[in-house]
PyMOL Python script that loads the backbone (N, CA, C, O; Angstrom):
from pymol import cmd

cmd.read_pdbstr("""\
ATOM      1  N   UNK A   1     -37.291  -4.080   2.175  1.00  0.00           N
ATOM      2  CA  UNK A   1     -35.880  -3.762   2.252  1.00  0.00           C
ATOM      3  C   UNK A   1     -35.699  -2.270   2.515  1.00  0.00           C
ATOM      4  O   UNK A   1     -36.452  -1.388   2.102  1.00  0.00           O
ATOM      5  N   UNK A   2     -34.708  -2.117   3.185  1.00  0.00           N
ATOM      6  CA  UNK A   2     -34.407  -0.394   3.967  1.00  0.00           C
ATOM      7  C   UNK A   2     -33.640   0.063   2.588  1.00  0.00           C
ATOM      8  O   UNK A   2     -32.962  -0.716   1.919  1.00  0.00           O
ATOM      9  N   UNK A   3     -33.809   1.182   2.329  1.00  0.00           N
ATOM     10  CA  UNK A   3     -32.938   1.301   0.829  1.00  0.00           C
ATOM     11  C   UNK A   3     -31.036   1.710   1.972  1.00  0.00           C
ATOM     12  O   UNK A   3     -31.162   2.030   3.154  1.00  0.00           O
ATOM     13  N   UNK A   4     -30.080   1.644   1.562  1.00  0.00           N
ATOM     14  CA  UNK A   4     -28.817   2.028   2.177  1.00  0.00           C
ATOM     15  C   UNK A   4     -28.924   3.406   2.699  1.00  0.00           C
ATOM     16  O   UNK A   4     -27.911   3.514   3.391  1.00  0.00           O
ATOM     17  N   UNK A   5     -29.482   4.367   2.755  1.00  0.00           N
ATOM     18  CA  UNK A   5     -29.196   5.934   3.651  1.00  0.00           C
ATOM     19  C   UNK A   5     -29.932   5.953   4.720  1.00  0.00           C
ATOM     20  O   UNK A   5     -29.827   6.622   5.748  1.00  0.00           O
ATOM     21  N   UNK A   6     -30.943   4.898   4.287  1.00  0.00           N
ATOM     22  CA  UNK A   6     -31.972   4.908   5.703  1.00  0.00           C
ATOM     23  C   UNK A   6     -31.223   4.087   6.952  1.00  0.00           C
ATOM     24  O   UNK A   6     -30.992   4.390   8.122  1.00  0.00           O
ATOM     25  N   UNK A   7     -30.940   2.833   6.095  1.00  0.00           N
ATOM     26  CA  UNK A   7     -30.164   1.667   6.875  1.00  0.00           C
ATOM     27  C   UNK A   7     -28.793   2.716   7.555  1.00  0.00           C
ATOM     28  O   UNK A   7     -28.293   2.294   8.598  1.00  0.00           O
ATOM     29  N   UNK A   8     -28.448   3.512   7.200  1.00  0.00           N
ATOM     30  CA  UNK A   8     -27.352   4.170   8.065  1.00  0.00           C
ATOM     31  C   UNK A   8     -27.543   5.107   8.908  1.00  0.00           C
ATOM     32  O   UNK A   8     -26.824   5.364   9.874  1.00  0.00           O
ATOM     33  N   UNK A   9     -28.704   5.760   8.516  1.00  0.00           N
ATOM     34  CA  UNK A   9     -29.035   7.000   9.243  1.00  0.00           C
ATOM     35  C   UNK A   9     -29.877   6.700  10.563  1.00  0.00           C
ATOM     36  O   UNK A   9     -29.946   7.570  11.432  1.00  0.00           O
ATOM     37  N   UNK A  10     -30.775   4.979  10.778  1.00  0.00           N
ATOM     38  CA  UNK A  10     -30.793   4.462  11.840  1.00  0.00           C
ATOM     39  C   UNK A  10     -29.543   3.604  12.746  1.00  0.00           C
ATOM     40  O   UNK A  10     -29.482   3.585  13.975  1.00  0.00           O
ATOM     41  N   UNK A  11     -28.708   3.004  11.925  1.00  0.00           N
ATOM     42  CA  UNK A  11     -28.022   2.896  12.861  1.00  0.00           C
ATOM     43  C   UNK A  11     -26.827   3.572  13.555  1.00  0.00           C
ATOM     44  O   UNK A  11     -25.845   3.309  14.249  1.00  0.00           O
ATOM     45  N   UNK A  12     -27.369   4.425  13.065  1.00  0.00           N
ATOM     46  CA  UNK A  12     -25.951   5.879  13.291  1.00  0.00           C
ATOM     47  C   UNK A  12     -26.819   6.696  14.685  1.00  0.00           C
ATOM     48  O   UNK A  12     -26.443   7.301  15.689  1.00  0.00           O
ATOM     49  N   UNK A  13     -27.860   6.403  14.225  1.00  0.00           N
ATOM     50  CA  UNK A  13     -28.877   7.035  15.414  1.00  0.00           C
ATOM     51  C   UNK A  13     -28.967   6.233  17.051  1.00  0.00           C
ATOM     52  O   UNK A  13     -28.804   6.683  18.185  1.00  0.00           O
ATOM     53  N   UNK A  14     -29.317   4.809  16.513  1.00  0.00           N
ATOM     54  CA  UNK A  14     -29.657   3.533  17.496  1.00  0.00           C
ATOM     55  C   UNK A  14     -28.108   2.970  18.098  1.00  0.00           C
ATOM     56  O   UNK A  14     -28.064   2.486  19.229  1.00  0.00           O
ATOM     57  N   UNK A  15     -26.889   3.073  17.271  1.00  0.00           N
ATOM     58  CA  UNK A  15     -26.007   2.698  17.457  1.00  0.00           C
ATOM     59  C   UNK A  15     -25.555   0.721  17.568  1.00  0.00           C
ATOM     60  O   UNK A  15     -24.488   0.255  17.967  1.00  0.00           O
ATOM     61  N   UNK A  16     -26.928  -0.147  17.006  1.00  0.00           N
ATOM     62  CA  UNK A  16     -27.280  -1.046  16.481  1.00  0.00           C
ATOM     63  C   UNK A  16     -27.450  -1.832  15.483  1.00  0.00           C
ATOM     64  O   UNK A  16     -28.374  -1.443  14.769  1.00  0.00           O
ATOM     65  N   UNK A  17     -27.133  -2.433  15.256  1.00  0.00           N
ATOM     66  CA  UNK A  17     -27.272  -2.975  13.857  1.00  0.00           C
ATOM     67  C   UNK A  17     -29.052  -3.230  13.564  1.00  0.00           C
ATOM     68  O   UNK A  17     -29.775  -3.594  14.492  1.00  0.00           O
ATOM     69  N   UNK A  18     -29.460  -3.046  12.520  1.00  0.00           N
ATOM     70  CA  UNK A  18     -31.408  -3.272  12.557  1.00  0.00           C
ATOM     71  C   UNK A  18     -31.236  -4.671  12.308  1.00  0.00           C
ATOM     72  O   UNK A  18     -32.158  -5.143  12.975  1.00  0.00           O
ATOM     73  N   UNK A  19     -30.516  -5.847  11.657  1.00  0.00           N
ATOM     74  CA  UNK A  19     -31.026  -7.023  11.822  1.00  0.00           C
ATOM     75  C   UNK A  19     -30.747  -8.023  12.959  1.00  0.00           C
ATOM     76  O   UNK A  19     -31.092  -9.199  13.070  1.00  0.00           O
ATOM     77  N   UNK A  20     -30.023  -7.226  13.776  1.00  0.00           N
ATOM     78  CA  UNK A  20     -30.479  -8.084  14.979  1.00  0.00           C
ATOM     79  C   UNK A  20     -31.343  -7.546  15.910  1.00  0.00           C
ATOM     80  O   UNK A  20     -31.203  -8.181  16.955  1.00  0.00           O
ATOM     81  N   UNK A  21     -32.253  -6.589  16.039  1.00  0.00           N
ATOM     82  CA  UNK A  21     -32.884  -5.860  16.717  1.00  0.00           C
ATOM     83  C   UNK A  21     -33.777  -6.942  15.911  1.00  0.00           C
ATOM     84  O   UNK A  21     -34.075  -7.973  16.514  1.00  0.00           O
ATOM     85  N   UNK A  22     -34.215  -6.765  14.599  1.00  0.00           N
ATOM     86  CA  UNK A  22     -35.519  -7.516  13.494  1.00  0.00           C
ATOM     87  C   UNK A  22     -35.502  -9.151  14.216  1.00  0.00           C
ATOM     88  O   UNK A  22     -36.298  -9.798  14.897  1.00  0.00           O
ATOM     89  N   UNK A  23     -34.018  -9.411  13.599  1.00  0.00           N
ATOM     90  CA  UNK A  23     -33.686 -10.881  14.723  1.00  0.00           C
ATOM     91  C   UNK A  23     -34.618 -11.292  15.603  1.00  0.00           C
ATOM     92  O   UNK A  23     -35.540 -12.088  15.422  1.00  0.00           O
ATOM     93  N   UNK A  24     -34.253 -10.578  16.753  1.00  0.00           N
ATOM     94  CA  UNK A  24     -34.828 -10.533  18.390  1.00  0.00           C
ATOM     95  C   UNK A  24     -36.396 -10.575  18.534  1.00  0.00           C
ATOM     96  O   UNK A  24     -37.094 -11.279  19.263  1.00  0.00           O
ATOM     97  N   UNK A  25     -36.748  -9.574  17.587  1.00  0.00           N
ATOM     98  CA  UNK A  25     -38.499  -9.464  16.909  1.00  0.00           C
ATOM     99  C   UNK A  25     -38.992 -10.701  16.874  1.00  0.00           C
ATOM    100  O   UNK A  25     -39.736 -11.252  17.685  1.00  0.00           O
ATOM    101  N   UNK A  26     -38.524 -11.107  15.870  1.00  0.00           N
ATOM    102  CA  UNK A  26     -39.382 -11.944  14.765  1.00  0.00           C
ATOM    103  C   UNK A  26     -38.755 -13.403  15.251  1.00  0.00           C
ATOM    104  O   UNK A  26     -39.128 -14.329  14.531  1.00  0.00           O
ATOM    105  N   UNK A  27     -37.933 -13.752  16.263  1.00  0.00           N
ATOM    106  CA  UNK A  27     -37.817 -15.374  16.973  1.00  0.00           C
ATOM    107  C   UNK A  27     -37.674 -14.981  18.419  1.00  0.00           C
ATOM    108  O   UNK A  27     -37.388 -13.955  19.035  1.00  0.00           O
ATOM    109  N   UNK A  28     -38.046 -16.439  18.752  1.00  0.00           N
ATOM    110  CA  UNK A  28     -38.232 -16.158  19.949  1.00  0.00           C
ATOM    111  C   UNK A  28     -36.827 -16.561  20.743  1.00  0.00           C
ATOM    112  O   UNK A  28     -35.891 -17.176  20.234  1.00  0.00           O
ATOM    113  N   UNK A  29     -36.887 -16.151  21.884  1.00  0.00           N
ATOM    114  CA  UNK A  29     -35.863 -15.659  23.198  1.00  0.00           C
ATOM    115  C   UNK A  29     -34.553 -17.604  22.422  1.00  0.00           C
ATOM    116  O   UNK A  29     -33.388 -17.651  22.029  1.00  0.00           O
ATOM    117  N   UNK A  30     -35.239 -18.323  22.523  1.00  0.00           N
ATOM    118  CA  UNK A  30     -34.590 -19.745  22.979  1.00  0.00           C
ATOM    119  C   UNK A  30     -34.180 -20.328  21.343  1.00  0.00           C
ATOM    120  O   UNK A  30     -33.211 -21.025  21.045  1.00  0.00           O
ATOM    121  N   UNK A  31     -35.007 -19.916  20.640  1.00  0.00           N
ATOM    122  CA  UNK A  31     -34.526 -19.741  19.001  1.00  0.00           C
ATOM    123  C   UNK A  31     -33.079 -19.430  18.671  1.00  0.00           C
ATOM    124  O   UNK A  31     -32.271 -19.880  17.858  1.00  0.00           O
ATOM    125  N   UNK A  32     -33.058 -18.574  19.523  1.00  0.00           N
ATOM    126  CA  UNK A  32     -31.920 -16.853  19.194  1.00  0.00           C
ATOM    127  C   UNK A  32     -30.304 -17.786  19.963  1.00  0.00           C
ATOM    128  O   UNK A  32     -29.117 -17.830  19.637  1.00  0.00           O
ATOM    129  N   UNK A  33     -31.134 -18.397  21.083  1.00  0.00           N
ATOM    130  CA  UNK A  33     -29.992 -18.739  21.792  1.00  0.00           C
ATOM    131  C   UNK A  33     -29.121 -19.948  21.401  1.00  0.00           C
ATOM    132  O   UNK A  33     -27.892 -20.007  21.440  1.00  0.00           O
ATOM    133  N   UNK A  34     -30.238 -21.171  20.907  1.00  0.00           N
ATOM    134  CA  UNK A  34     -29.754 -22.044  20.192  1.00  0.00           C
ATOM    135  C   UNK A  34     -29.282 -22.132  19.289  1.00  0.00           C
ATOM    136  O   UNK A  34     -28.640 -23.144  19.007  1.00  0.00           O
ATOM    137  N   UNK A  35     -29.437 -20.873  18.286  1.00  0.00           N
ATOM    138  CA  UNK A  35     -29.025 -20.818  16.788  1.00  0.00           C
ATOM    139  C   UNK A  35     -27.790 -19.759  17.268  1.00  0.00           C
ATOM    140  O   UNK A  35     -27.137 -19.341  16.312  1.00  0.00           O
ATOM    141  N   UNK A  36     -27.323 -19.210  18.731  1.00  0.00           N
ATOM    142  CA  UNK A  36     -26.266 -18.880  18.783  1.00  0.00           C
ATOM    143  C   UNK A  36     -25.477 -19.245  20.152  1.00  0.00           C
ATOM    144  O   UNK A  36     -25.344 -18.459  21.091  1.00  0.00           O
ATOM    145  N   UNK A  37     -25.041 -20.394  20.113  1.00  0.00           N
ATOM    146  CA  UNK A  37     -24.957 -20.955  21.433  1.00  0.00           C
ATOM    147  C   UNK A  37     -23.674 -20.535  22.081  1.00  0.00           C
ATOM    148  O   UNK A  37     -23.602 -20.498  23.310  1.00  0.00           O
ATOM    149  N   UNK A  38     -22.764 -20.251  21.400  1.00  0.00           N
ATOM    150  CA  UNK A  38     -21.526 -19.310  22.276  1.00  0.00           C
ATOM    151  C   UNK A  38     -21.658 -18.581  22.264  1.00  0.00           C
ATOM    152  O   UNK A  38     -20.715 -18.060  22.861  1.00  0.00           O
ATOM    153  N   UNK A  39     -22.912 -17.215  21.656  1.00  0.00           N
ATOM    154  CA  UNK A  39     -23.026 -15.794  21.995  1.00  0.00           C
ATOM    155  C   UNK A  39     -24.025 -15.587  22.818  1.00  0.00           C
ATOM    156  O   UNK A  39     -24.555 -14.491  22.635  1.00  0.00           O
ATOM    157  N   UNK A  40     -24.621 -16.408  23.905  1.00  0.00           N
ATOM    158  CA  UNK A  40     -25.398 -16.420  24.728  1.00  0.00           C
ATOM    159  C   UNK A  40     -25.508 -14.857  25.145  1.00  0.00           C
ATOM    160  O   UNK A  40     -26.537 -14.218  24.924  1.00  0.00           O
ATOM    161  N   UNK A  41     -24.314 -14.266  25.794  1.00  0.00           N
ATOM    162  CA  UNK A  41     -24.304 -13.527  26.407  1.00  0.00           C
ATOM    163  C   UNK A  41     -24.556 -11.958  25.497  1.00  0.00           C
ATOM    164  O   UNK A  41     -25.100 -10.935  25.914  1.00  0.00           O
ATOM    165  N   UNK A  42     -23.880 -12.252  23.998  1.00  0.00           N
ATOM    166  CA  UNK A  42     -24.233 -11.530  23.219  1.00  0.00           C
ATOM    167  C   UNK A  42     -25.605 -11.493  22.656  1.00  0.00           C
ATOM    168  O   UNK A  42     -26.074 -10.368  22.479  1.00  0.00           O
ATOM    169  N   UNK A  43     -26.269 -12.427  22.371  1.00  0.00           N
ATOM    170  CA  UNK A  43     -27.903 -11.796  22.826  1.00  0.00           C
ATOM    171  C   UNK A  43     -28.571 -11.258  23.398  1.00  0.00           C
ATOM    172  O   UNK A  43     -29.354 -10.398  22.995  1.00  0.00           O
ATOM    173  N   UNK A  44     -28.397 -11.693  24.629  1.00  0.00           N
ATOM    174  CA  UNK A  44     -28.950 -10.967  25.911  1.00  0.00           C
ATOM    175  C   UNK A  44     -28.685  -9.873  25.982  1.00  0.00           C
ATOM    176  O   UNK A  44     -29.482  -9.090  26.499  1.00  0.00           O
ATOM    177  N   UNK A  45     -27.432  -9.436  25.467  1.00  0.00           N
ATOM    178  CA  UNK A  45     -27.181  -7.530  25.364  1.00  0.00           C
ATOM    179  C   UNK A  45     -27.579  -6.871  24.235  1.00  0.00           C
ATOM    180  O   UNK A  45     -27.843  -5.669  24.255  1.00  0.00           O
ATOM    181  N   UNK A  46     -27.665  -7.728  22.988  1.00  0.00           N
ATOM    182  CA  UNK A  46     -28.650  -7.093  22.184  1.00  0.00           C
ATOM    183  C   UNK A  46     -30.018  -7.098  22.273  1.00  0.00           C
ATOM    184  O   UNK A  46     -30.644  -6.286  21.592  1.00  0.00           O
ATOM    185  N   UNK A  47     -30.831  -8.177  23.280  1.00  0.00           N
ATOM    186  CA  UNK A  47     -32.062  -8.030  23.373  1.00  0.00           C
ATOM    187  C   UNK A  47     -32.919  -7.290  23.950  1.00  0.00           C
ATOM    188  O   UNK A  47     -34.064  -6.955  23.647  1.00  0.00           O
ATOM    189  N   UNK A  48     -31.762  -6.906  25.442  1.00  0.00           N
ATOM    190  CA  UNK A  48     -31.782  -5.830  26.467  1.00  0.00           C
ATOM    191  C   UNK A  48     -31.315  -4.430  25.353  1.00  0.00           C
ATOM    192  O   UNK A  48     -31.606  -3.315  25.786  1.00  0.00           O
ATOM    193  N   UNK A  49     -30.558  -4.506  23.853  1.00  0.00           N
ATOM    194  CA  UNK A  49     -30.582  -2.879  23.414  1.00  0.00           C
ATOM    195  C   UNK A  49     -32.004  -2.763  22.402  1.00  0.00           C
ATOM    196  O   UNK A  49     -32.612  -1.697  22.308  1.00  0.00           O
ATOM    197  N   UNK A  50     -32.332  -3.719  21.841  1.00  0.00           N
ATOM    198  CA  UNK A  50     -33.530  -3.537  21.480  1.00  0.00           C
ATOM    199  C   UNK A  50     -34.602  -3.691  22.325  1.00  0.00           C
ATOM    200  O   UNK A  50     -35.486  -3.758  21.471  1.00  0.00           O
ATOM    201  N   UNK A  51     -35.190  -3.800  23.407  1.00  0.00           N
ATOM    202  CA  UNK A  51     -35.954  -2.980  23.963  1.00  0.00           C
ATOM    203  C   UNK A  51     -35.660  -2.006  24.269  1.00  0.00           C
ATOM    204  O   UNK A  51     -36.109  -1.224  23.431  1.00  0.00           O
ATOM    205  N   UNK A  52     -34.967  -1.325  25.257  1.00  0.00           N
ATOM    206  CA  UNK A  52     -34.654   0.050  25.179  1.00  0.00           C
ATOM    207  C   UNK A  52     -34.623   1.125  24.604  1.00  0.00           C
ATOM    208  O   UNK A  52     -34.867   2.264  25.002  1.00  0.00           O
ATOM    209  N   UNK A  53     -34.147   0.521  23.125  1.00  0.00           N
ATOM    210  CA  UNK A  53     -34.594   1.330  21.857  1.00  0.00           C
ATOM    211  C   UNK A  53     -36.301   1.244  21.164  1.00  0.00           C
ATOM    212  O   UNK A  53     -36.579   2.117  20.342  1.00  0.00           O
ATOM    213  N   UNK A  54     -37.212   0.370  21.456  1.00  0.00           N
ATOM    214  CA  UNK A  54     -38.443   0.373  21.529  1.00  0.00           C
ATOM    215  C   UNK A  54     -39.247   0.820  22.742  1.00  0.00           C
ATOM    216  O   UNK A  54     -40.478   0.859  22.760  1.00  0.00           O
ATOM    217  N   UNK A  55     -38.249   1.237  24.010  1.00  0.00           N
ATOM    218  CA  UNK A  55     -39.115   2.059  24.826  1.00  0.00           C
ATOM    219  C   UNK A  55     -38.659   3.461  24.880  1.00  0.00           C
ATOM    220  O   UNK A  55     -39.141   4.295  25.646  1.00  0.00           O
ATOM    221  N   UNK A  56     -37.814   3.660  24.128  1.00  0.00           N
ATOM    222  CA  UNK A  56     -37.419   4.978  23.895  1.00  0.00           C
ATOM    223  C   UNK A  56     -35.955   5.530  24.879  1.00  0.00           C
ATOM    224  O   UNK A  56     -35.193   6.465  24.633  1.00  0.00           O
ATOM    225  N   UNK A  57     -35.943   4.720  25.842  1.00  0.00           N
ATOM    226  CA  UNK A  57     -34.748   5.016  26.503  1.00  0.00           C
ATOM    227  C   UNK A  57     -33.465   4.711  26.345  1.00  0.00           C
ATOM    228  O   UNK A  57     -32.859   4.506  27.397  1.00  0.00           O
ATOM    229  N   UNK A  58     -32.642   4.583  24.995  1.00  0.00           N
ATOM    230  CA  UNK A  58     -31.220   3.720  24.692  1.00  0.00           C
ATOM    231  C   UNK A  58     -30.470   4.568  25.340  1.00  0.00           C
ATOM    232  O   UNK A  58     -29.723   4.220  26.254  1.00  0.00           O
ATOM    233  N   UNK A  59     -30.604   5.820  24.911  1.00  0.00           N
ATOM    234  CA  UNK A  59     -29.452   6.579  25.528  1.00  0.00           C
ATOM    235  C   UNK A  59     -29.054   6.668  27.150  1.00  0.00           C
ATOM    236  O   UNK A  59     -27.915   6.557  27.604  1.00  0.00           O
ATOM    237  N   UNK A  60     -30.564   6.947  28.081  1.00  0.00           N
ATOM    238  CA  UNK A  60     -30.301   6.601  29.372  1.00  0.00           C
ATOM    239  C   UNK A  60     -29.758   5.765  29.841  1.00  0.00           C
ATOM    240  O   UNK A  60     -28.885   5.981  30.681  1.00  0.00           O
ATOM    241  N   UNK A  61     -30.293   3.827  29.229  1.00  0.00           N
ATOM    242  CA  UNK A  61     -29.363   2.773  29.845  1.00  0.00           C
ATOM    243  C   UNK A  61     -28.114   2.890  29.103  1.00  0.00           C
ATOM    244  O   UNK A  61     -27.192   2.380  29.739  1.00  0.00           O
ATOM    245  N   UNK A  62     -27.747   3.395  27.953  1.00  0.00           N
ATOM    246  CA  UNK A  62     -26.224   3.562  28.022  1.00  0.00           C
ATOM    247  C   UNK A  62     -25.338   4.297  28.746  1.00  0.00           C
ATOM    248  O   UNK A  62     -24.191   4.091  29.141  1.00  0.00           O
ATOM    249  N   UNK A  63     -26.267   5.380  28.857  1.00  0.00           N
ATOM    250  CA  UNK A  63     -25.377   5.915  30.292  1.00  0.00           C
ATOM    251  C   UNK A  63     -25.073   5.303  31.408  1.00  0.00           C
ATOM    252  O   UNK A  63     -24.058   5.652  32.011  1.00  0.00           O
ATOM    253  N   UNK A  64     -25.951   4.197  31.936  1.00  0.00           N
ATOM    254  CA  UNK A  64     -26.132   3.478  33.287  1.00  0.00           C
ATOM    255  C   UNK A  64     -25.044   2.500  32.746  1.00  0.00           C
ATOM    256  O   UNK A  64     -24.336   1.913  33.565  1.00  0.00           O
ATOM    257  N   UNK A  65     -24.940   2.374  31.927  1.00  0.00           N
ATOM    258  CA  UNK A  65     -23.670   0.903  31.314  1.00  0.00           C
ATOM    259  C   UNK A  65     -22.771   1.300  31.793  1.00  0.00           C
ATOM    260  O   UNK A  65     -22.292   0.734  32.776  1.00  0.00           O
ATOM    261  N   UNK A  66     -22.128   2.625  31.160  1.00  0.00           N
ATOM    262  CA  UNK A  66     -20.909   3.327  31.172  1.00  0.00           C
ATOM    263  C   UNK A  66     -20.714   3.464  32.809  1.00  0.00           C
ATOM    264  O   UNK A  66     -19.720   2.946  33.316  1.00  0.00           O
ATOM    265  N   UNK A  67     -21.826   4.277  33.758  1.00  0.00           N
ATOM    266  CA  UNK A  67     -21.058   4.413  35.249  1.00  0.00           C
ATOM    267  C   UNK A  67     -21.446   3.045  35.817  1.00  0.00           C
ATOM    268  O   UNK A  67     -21.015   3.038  36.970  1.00  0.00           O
ATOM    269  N   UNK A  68     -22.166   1.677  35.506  1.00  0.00           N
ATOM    270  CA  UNK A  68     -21.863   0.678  36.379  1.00  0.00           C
ATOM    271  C   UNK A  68     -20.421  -0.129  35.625  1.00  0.00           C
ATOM    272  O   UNK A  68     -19.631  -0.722  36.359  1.00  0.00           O
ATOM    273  N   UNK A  69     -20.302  -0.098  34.819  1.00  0.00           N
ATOM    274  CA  UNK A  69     -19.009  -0.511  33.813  1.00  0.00           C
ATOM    275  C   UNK A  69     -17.708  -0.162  35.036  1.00  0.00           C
ATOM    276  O   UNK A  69     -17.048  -0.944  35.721  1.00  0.00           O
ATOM    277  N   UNK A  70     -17.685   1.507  34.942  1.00  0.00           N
ATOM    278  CA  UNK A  70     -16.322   2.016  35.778  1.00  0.00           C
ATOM    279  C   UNK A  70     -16.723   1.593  37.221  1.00  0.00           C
ATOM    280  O   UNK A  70     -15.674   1.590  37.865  1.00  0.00           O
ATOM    281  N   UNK A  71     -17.679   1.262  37.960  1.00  0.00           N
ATOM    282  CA  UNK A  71     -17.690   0.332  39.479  1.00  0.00           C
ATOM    283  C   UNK A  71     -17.791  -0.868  39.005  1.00  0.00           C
ATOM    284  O   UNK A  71     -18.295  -1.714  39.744  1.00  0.00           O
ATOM    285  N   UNK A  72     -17.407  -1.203  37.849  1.00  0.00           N
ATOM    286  CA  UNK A  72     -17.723  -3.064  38.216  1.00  0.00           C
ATOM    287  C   UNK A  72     -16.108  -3.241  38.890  1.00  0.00           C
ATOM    288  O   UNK A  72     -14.986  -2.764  38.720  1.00  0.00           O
ATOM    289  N   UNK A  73     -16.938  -4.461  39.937  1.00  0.00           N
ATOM    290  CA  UNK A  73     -15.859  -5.308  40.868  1.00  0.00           C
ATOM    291  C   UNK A  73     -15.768  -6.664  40.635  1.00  0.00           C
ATOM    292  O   UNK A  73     -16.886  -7.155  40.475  1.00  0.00           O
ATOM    293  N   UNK A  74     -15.104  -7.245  40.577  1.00  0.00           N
ATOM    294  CA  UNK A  74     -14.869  -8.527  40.234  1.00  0.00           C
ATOM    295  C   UNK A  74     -15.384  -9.247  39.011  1.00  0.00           C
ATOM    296  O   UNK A  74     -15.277  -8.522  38.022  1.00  0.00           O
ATOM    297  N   UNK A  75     -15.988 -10.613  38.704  1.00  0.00           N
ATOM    298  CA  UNK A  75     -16.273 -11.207  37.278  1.00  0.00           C
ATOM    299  C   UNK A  75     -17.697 -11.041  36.762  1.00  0.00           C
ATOM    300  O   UNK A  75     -18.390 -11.987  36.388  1.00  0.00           O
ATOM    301  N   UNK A  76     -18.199  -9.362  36.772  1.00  0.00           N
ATOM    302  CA  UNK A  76     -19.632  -9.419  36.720  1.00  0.00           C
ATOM    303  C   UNK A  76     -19.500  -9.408  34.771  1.00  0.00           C
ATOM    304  O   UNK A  76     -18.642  -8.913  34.041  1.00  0.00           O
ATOM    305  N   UNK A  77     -20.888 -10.266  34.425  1.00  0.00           N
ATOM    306  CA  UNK A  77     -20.165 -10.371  32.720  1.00  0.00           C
ATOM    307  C   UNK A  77     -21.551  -9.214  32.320  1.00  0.00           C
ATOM    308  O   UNK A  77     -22.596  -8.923  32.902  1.00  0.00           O
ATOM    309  N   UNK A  78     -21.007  -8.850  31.232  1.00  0.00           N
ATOM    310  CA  UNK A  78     -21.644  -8.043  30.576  1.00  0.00           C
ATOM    311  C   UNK A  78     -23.058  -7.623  30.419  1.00  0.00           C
ATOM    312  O   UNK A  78     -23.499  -6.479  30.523  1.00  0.00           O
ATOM    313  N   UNK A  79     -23.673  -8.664  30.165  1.00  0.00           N
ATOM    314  CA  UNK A  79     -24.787  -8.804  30.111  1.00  0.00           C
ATOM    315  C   UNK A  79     -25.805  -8.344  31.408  1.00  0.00           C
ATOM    316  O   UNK A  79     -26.839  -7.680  31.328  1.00  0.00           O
ATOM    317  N   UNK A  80     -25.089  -8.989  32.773  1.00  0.00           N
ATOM    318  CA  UNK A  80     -25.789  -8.602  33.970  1.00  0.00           C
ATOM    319  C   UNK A  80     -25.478  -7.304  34.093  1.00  0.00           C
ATOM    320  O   UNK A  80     -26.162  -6.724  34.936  1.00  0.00           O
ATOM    321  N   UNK A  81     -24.737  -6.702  33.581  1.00  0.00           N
ATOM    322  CA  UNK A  81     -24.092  -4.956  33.166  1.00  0.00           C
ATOM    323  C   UNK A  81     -25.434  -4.034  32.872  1.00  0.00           C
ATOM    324  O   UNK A  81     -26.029  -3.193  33.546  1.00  0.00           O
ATOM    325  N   UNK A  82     -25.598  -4.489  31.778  1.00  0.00           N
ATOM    326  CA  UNK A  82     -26.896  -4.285  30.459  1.00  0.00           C
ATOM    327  C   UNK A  82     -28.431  -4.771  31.314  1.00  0.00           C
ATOM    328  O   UNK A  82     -29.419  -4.042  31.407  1.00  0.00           O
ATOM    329  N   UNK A  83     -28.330  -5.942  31.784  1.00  0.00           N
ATOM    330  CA  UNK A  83     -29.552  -6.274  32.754  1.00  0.00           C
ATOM    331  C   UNK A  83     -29.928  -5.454  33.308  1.00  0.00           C
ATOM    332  O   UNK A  83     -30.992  -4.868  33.107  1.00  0.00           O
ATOM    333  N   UNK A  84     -28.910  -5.174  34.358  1.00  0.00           N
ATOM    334  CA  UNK A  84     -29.161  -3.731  35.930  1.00  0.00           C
ATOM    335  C   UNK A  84     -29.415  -2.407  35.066  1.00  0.00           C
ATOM    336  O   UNK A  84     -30.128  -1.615  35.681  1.00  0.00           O
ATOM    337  N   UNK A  85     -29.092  -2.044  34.036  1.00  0.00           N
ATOM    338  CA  UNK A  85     -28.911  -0.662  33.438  1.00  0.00           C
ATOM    339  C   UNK A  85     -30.437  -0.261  32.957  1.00  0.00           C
ATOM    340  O   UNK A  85     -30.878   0.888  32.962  1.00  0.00           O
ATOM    341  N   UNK A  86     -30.917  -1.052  32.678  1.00  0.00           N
ATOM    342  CA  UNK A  86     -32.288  -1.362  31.662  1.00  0.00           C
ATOM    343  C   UNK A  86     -33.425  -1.516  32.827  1.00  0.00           C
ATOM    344  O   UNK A  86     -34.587  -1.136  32.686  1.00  0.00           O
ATOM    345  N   UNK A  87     -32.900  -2.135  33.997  1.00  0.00           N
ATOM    346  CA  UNK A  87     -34.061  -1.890  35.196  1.00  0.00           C
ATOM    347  C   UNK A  87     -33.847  -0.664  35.919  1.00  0.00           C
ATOM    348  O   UNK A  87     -34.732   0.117  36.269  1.00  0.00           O
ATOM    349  N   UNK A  88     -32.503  -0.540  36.136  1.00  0.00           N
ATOM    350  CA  UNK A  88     -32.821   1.281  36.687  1.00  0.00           C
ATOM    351  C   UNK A  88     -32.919   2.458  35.825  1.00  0.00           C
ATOM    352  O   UNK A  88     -32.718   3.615  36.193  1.00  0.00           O
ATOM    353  N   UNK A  89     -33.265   2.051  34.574  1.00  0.00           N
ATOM    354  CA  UNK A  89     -33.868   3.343  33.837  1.00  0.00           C
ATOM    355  C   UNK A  89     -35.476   3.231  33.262  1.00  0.00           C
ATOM    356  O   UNK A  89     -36.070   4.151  32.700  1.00  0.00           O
ATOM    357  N   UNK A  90     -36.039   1.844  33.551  1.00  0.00           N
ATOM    358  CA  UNK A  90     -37.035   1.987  33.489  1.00  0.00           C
ATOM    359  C   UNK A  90     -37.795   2.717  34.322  1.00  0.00           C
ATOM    360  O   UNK A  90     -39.007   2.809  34.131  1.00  0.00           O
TER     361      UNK A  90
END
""", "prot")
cmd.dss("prot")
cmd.show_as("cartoon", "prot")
cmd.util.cbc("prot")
cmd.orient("prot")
């Protein structure tokens, strides 16, 4: 167990919550999806922020969020947002 100052002082850092990052860890991809079947899309953007935050780059693909965010055109959903952001900062 994280004692409470730690638990804040990472996610104040990561901008994440740690048990769904732990989540994402410890089950696998189709686990995650079934045990959340209308947040499909909300996985996929937390799974795409926990890697990023295990390759060290969160802050870069959040930047890439933010300027493909202000050009998105038409019904692109979130997630494919977070997808593209995470391959052009690798």
């Amino acid at each position: 167990m994280l004692r409470d100052t730690d638990y804040m002082k990472i996610a104040e850092e990561y901008s994440t919550s740690i048990g769904v990052a732990t989540m994402i860890n410890y089950m696998e991809r189709v686990d995650v999806i079934k045990k959340n079947k209308l947040l499909v899309d909300d996985s996929t953007i937390n799974e795409v922020v926990a890697m990023a935050v295990e390759d060290g780059i969160y802050q870069k693909v959040i930047r890439k969020v933010y300027e493909l965010q202000r050009g998105r055109r038409g019904r692109i959903k979130d997630s494919t947002i977070y997808k593209r952001a995470y391959q052009l900062c690798k």
